[in-house]
DRENPA-3360 file (N, C-alpha, C; in nm, 2 decimals, always signed):
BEGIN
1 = XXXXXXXX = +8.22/-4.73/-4.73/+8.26/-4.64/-4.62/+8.19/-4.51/-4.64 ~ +8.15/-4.43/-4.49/+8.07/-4.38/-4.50/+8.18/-4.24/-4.52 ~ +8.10/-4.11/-4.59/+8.20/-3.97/-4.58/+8.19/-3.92/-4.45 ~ +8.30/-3.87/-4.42/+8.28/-3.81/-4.28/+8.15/-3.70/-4.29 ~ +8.19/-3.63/-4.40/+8.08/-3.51/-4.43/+7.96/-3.54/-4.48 ~ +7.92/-3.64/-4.48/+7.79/-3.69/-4.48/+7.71/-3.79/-4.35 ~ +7.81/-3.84/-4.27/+7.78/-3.89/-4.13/+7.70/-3.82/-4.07 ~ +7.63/-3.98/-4.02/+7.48/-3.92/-3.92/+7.56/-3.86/-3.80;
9 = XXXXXXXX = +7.47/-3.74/-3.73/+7.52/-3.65/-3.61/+7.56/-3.74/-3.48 ~ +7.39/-3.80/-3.48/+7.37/-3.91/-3.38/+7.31/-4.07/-3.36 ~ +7.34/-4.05/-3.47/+7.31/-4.25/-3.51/+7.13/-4.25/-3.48 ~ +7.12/-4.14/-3.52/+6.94/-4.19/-3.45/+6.86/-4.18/-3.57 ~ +6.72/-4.22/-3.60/+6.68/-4.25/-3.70/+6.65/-4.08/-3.78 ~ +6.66/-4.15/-3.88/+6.61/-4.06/-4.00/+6.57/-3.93/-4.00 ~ +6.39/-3.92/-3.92/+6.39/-3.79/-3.91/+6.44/-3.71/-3.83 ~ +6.47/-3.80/-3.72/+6.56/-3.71/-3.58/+6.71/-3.71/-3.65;
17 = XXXXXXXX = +6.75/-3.74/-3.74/+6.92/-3.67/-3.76/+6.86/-3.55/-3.83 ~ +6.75/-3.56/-3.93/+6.71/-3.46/-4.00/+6.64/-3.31/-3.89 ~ +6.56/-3.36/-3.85/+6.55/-3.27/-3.70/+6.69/-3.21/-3.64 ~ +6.78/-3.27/-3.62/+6.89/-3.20/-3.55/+6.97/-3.15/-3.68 ~ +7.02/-3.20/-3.76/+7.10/-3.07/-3.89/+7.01/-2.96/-3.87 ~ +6.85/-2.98/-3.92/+6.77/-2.79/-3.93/+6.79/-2.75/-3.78 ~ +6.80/-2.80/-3.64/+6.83/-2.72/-3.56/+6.97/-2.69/-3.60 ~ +7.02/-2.74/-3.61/+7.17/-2.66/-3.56/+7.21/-2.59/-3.67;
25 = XXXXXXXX = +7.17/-2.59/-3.78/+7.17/-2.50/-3.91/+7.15/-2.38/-3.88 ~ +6.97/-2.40/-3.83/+6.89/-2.24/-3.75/+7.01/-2.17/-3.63 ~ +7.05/-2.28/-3.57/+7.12/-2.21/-3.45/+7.25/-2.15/-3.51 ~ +7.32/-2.23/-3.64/+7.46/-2.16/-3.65/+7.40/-2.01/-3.71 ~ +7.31/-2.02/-3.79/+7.24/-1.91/-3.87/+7.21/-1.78/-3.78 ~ +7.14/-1.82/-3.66/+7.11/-1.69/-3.57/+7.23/-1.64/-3.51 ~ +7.33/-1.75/-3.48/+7.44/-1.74/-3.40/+7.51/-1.60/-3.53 ~ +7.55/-1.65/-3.63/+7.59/-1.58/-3.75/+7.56/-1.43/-3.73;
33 = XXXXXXXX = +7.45/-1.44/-3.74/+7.34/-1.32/-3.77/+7.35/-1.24/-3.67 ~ +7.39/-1.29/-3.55/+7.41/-1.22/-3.40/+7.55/-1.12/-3.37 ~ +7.62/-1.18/-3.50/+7.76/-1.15/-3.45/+7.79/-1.03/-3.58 ~ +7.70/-1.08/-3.64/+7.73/-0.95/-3.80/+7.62/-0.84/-3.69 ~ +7.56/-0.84/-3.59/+7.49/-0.75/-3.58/+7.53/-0.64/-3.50 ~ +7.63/-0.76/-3.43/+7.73/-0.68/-3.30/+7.83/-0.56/-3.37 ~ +7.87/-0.61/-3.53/+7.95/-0.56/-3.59/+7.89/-0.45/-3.65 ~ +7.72/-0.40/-3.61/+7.66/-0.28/-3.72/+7.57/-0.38/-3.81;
41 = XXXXXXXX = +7.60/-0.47/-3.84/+7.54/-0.50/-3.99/+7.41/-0.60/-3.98 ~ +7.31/-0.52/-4.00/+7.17/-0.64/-3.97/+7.12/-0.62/-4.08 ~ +7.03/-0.76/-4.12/+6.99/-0.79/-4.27/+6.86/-0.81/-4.21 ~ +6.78/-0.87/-4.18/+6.63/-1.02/-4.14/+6.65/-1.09/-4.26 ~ +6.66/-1.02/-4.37/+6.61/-1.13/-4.51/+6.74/-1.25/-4.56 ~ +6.81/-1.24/-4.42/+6.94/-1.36/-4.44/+6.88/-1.46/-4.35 ~ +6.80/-1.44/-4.28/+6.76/-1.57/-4.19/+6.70/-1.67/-4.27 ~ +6.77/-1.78/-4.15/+6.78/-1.90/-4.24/+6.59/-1.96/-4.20;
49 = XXXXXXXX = +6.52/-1.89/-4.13/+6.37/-1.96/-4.11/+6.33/-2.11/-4.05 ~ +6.38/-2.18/-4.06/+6.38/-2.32/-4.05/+6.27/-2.37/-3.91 ~ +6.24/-2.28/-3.87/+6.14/-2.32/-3.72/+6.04/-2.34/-3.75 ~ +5.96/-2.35/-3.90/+5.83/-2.39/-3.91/+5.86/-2.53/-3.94 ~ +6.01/-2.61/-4.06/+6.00/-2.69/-4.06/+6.03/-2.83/-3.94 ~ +6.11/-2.72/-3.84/+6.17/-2.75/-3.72/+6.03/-2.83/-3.63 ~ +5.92/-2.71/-3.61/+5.81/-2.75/-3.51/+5.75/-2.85/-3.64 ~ +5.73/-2.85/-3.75/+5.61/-2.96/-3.81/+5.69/-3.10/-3.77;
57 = XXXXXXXX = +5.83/-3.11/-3.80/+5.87/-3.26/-3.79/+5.88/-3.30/-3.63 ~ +5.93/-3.23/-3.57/+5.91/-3.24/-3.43/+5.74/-3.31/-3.39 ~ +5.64/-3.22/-3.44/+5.50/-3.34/-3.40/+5.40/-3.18/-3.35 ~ +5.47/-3.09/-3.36/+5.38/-3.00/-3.32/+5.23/-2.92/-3.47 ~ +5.12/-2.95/-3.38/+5.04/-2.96/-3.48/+4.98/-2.81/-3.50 ~ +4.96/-2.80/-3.38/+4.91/-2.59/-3.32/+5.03/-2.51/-3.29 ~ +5.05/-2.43/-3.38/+5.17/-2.30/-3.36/+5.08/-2.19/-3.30 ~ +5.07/-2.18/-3.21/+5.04/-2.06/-3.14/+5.16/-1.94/-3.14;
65 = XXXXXXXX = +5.10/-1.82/-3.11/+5.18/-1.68/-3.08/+5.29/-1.73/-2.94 ~ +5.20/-1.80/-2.89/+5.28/-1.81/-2.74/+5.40/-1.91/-2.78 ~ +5.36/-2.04/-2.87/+5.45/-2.11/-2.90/+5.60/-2.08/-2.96 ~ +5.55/-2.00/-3.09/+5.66/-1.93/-3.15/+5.72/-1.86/-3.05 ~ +5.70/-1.76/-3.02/+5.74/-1.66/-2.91/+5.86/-1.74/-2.83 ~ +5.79/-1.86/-2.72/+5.89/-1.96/-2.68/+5.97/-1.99/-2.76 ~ +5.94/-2.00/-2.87/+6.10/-2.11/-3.02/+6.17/-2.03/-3.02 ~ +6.11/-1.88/-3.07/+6.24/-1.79/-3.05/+6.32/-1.73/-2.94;
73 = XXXXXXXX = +6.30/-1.73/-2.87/+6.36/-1.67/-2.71/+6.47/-1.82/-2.68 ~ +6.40/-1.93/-2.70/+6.47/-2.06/-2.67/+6.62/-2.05/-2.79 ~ +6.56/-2.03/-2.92/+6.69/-2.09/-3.00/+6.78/-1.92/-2.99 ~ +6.75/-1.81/-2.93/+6.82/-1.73/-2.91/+6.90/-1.77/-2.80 ~ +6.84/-1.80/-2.71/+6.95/-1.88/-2.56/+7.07/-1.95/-2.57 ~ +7.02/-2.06/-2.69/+7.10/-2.18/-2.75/+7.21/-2.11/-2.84 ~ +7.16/-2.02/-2.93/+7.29/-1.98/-3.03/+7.37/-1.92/-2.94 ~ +7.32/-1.83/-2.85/+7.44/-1.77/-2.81/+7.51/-1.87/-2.74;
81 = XXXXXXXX = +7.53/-1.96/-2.67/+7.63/-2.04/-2.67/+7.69/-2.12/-2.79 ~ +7.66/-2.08/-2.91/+7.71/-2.16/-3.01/+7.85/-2.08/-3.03 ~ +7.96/-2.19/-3.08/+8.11/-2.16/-3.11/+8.09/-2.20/-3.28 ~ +8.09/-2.08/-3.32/+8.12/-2.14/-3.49/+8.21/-2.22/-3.59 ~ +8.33/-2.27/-3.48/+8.41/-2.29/-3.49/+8.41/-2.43/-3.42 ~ +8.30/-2.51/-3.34/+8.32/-2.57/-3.27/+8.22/-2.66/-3.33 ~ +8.23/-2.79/-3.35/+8.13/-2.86/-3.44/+8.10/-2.94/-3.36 ~ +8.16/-3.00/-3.26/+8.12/-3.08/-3.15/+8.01/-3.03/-3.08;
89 = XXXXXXXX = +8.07/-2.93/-3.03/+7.98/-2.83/-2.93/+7.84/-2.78/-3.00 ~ +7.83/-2.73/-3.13/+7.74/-2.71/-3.19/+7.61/-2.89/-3.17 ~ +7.63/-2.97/-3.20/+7.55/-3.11/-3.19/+7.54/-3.09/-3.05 ~ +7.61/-3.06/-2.98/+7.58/-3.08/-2.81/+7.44/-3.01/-2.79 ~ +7.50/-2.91/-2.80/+7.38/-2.76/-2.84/+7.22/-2.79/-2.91 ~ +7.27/-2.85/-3.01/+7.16/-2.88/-3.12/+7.09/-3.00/-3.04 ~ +7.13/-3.09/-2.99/+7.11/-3.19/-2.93/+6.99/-3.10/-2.76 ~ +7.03/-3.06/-2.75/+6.99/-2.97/-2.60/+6.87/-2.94/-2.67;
97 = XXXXXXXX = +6.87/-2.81/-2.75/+6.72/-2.74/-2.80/+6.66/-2.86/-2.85 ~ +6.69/-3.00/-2.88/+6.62/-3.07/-2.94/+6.47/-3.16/-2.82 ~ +6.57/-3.12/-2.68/+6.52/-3.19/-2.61/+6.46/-3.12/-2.57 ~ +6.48/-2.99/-2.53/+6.38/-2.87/-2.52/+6.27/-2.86/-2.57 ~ +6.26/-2.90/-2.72/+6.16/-2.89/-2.82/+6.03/-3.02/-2.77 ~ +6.15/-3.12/-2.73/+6.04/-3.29/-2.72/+5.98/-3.24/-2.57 ~ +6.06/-3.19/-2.50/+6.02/-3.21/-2.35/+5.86/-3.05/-2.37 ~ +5.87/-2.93/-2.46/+5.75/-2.85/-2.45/+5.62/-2.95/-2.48;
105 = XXXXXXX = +5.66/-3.01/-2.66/+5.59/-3.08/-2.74/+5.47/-3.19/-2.60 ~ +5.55/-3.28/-2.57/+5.49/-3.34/-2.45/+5.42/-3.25/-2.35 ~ +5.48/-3.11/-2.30/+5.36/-3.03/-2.17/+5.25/-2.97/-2.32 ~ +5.27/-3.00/-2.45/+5.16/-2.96/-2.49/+5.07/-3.03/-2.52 ~ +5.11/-3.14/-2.54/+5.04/-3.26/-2.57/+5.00/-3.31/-2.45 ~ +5.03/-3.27/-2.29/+4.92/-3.32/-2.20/+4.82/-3.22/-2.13 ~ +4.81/-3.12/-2.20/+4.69/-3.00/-2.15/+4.57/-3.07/-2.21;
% end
């Protein structure tokens, strides 16, 4: 029997459950980071980084300025709808930027 706390997110293969934990890691992390900042308190050197390993497994081969740019404005959109408290909603979430990520990956891969 499997641990709850170790259960796949979405029954989907390997690298894509792996793909969606580092999103939603990244997203609880900026979400985090959003809310200590509302309170006064900003660090950068707490961020969790995870968008380079985010874009390599995903299939993107060229990180452009414009690309990044896009990742971060995107997973900024996404955290703020994140509930820290909400673990369901969080996969919904994570699940969303995921498709965000595959649906860019593809308009980049047909220029």
């Amino acid at each position: 029997m499997q641990n709850s706390s170790h259960a796949k997110l979405f029954q989907l293969p390997n690298n894509q459950e792996l793909v969606l934990f580092l999103i939603q890691k990244e997203l609880q992390g900026t979400k985090f980071l959003e809310e200590l900042a509302g309170l006064g308190w900003e660090n950068p050197s707490f961020r969790t980084d995870l968008g380079e390993a985010i874009l390599s497994l995903i299939g993107f081969k060229q990180r452009s300025s414009q690309l990044w740019e896009w990742f971060c404005e995107s997973l900024e959109k996404h955290a703020a709808k994140i509930d820290l408290k909400n673990t369901t909603q969080q996969h919904e979430i994570a699940l969303d930027f995921y498709l965000d990520l595959q649906m860019k990956l593809r308009n980049e891969t047909d220029k």
